[in-house]
C-alpha positions as CSV (number, residue, x, y, z in Angstrom):
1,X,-129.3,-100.7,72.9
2,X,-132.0,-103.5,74.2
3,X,-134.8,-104.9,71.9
4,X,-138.0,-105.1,73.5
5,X,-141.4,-106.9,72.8
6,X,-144.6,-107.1,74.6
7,X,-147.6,-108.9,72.7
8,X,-151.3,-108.8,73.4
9,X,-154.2,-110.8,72.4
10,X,-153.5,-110.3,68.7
11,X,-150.4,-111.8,68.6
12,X,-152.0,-115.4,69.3
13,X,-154.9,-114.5,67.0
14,X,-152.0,-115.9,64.3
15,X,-151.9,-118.8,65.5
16,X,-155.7,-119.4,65.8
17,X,-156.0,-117.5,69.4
18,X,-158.6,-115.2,70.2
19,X,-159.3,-111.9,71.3
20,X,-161.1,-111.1,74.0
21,X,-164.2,-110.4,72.4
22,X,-164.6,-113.4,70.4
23,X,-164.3,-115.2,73.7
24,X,-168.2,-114.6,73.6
25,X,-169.0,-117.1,71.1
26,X,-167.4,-120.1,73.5
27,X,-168.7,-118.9,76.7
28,X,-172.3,-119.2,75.1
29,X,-172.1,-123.1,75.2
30,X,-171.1,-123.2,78.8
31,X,-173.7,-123.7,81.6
32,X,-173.7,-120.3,83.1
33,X,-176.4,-119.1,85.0
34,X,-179.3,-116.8,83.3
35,X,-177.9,-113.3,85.0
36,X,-174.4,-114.5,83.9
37,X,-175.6,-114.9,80.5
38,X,-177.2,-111.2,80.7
39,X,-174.1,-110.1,81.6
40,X,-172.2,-111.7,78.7
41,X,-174.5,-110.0,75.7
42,X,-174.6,-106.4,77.5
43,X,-170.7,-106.6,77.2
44,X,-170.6,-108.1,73.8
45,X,-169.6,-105.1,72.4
46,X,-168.1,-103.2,75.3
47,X,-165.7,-104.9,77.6
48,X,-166.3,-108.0,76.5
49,X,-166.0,-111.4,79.1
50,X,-162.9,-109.4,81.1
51,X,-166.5,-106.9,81.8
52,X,-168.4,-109.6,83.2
53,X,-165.5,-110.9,84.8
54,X,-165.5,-107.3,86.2
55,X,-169.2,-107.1,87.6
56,X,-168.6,-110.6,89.3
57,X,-166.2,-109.8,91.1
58,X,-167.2,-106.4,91.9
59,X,-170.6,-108.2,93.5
60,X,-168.9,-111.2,95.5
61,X,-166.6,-108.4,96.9
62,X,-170.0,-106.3,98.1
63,X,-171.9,-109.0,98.8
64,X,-169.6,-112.1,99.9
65,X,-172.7,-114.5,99.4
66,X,-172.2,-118.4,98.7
67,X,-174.6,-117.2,95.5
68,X,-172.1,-114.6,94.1
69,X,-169.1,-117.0,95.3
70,X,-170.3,-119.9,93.1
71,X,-171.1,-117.4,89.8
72,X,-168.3,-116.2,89.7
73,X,-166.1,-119.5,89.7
74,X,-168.3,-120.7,87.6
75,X,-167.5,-118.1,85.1
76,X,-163.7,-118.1,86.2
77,X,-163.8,-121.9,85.2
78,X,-165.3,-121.5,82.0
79,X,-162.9,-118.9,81.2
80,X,-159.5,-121.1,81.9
81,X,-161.2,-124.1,79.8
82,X,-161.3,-121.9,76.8
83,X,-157.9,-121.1,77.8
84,X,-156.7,-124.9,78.7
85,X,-158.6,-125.5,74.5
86,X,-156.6,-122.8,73.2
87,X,-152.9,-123.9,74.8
88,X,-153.9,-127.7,73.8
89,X,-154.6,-126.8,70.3
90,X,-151.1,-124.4,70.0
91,X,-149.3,-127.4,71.3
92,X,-149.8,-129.9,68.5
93,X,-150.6,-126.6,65.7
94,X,-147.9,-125.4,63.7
95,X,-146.4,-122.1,64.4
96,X,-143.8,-122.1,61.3
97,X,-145.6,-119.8,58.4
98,X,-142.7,-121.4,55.9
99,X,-139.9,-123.4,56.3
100,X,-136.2,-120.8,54.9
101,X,-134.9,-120.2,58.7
102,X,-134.4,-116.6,58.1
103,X,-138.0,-115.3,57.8
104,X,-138.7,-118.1,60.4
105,X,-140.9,-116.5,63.6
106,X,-138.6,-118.1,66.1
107,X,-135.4,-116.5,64.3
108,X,-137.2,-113.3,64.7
109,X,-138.0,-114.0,68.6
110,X,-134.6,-114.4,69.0
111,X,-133.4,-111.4,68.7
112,X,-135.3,-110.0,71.4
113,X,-133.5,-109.0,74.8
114,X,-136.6,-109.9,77.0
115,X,-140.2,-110.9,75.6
116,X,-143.0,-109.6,77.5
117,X,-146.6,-110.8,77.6
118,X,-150.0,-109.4,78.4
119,X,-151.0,-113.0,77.3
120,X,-151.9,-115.8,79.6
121,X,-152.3,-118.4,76.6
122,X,-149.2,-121.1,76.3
123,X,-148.6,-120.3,72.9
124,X,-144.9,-119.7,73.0
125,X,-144.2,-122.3,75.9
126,X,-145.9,-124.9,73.6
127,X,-144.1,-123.7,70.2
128,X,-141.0,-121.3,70.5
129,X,-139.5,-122.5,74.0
130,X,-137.9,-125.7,72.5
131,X,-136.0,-125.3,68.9
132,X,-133.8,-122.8,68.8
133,X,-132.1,-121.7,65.4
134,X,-129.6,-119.5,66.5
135,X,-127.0,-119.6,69.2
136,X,-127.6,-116.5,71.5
137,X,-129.9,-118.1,73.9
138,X,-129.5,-121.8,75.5
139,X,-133.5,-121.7,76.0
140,X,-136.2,-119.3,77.5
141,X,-136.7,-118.7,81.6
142,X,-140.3,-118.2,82.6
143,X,-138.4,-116.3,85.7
144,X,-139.3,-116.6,89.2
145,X,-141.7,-119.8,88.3
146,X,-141.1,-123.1,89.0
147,X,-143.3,-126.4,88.3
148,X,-146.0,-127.1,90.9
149,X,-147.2,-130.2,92.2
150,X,-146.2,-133.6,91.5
151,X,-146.1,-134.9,87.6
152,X,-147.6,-137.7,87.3
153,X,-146.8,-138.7,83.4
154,X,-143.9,-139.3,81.2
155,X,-141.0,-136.6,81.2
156,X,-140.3,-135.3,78.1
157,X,-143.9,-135.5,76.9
158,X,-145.3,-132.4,74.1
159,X,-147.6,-131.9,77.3
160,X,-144.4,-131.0,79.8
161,X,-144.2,-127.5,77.6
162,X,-148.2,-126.1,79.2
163,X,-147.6,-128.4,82.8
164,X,-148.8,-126.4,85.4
165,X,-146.3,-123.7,87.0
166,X,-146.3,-121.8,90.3
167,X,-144.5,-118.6,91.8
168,X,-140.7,-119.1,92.8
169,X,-140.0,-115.2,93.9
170,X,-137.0,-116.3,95.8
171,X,-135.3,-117.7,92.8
172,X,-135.8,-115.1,90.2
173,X,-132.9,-114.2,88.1
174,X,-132.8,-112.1,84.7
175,X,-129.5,-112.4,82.9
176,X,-127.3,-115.2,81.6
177,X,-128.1,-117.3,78.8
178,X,-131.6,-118.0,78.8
179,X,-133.6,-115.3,77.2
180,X,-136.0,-113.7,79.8
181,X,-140.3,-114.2,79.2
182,X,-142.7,-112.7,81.5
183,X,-146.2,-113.1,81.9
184,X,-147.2,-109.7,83.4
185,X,-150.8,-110.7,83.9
186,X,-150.0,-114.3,85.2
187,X,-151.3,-117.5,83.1
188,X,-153.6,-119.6,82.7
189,X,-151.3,-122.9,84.0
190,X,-150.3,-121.2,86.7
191,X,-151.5,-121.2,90.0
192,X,-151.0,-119.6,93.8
193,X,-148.7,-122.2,95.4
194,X,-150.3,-123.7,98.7
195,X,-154.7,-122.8,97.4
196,X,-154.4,-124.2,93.8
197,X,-155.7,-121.4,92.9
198,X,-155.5,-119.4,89.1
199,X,-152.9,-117.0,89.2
200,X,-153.7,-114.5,86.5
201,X,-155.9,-111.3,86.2
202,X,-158.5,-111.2,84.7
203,X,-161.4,-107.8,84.6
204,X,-161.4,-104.4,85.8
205,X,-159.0,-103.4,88.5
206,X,-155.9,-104.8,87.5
207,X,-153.4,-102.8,89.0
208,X,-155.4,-103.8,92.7
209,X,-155.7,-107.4,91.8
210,X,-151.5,-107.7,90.7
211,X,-151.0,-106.6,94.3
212,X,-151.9,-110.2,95.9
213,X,-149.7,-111.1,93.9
214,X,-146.0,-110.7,94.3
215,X,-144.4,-112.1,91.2
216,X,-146.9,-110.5,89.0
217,X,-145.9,-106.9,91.0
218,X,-142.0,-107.9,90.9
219,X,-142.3,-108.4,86.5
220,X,-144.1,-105.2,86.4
221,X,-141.4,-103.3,88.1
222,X,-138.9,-105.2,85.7
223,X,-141.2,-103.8,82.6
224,X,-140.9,-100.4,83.8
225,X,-137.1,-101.0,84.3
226,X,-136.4,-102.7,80.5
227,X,-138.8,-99.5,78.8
228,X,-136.8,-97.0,81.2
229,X,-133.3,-98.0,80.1
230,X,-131.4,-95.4,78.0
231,X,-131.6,-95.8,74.3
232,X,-134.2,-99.0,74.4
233,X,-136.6,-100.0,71.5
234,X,-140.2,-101.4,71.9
235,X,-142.0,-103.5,69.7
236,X,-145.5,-104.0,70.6
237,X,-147.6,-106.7,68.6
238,X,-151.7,-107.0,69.2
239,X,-151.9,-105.0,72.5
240,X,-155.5,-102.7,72.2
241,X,-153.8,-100.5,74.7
242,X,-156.9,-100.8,77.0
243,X,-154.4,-101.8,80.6
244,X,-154.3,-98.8,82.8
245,X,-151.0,-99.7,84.2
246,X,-149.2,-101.0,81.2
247,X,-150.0,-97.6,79.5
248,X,-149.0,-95.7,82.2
249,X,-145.5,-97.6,82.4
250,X,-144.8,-96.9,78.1
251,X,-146.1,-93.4,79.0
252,X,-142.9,-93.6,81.3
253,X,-140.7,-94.9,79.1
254,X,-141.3,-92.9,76.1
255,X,-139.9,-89.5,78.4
256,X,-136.6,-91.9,79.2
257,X,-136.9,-91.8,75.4
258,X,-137.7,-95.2,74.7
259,X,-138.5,-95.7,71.2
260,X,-141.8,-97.9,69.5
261,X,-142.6,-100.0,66.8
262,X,-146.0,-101.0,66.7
263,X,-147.0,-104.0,64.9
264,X,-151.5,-103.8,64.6
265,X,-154.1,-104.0,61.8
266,X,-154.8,-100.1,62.8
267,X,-150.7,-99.0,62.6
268,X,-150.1,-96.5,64.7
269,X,-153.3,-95.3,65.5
270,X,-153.4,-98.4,67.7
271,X,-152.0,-95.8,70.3
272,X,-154.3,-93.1,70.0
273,X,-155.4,-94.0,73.5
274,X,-152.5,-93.1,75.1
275,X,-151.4,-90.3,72.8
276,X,-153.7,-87.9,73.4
277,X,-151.9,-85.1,73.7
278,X,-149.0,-86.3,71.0
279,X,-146.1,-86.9,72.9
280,X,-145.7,-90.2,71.9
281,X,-146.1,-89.6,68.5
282,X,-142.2,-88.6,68.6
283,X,-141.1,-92.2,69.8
284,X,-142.5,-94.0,66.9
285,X,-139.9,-95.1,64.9
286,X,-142.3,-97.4,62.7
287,X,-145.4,-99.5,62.1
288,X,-146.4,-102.8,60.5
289,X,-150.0,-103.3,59.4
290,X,-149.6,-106.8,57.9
291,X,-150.6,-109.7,59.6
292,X,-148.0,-111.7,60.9
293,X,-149.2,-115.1,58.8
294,X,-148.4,-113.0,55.8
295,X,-145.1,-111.0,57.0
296,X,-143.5,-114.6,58.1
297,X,-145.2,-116.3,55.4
298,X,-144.3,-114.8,52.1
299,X,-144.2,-111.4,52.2
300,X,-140.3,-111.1,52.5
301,X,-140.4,-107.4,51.9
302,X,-142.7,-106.5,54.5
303,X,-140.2,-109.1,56.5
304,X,-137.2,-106.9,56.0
305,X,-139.4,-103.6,57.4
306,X,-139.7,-105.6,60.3
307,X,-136.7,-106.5,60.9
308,X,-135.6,-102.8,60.8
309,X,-136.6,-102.8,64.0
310,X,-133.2,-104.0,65.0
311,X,-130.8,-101.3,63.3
312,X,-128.8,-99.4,64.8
């Protein structure tokens, strides 16, 4: 049996991250231009900045004007700040809720056979990557990435853990000691080796845009593959289900009868979206409401139904 977890947006939120509509609040002190800004409050409450992200695209794609070109890096740039505030803040915050190592966060982590992440925040690089409590894993691979660019500073510095990363298909390995984390929807540190450009997804379309990129399409095949596995377990943490293609591959999963624990404020009604017809509603093996500052701070009992995730 394999333990898997994928986390969203509102597994960060613990740790001070934000979801993607509170992203709104930030973007408003950026110089963006006036239609930008028009964008940004008619997808307040729908869609949010990955909306607006959506319609600028959408227009340099139709339009391919030095206008739409510069608006929509513009945006793109105030989006990866918010992101590069974020990953500095987790790397000197605390990420410990107490201090007895077995209600710790990273003892729970541990236990994991591969970590998935719709995230492209640095929260675990900066916090979970290097202390270890147990002695199952030596460390954690980011697989097929490799550090980009010279590095001009002093090795070993707290600001090594978020240094920026690039694609390294060729050398991609899942297996051995290292416990496995993949970024399905890239990161905000990485980039496209040989442009310097972001390589993450952001907006509508998804499933098009992982296409340019072939480590992104490589880890979403090796999703489908962990979830299709006989006898697997899924623990989702935050996700909204709102990803096309990351609902279509538990969809998959859950008829190789992979089973879910879902870990939301809204239990597991979190997955009414892709439950429609209530076939998944057989796979659910178990739900956490809690927030996680409170199930790995001191509410041990709530600790222990979490950790039933992991029985046999």
């Amino acid at each position: 049996m394999s333990h898997i977890l994928l986390t969203g947006a509102g597994f960060s939120k613990n740790w001070g991250g934000l979801l993607a509509e509170e992203f709104f609040s930030r973007l408003l002190s950026e110089d963006l231009d006036a239609k930008t800004r028009g964008l940004m409050f008619d997808a307040r409450r729908q869609g949010g900045f990955e909306r607006v992200m959506t319609v600028l695209q959408e227009e340099h794609q139709a339009l391919r004007t030095e206008e739409t070109k510069t608006r929509l890096h513009q945006f793109t740039g105030a989006v990866l700040g918010i992101f590069n505030g974020m990953n500095n803040q987790f790397v000197y915050g605390k990420f410990e809720f107490q201090n007895e190592v077995r209600y710790m966060v990273r003892s729970f982590l541990e236990r994991f056979d591969a970590i998935f992440t719709l995230n492209q925040d640095s929260l675990l690089e900066s916090q979970y990557f290097h202390g270890f409590v147990g002695g199952r894993w030596s460390g954690v691979a980011l697989p097929g990435t490799r550090e980009f660019g010279p590095q001009p500073r002093v090795q070993g510095s707290v600001l090594d853990r978020i240094s920026t990363r690039t694609s390294d298909l060729g050398n991609l390995r899942i297996g051995g000691n290292q416990q496995p984390y993949l970024k399905l929807h890239g990161s905000a540190n990485w980039v496209v080796d040989g442009r310097n450009e972001p390589l993450l997804i952001l907006g509508g379309g998804k499933q098009k845009a992982l296409q340019q990129h072939p480590l992104l399409v490589r880890y979403q095949e090796i999703f489908l593959e962990h979830l299709c596995r006989p006898n697997n377990r899924l623990m989702i943490v935050g996700y909204g289900f709102n990803d096309e293609h990351i609902n279509e591959a538990i969809l998959t999963g859950t008829k190789a009868a992979l089973k879910i624990f879902i870990v939301d404020p809204r239990g597991v009604d979190a997955i009414a979206k892709i439950d429609k017809d209530q076939t998944v509603r057989p796979n659910l093996i178990g739900e956490s409401t809690k927030a996680l500052t409170q199930t790995f701070g001191s509410d041990h009992v709530e600790h222990v139904h979490l950790a039933s995730f992991f029985k046999n």
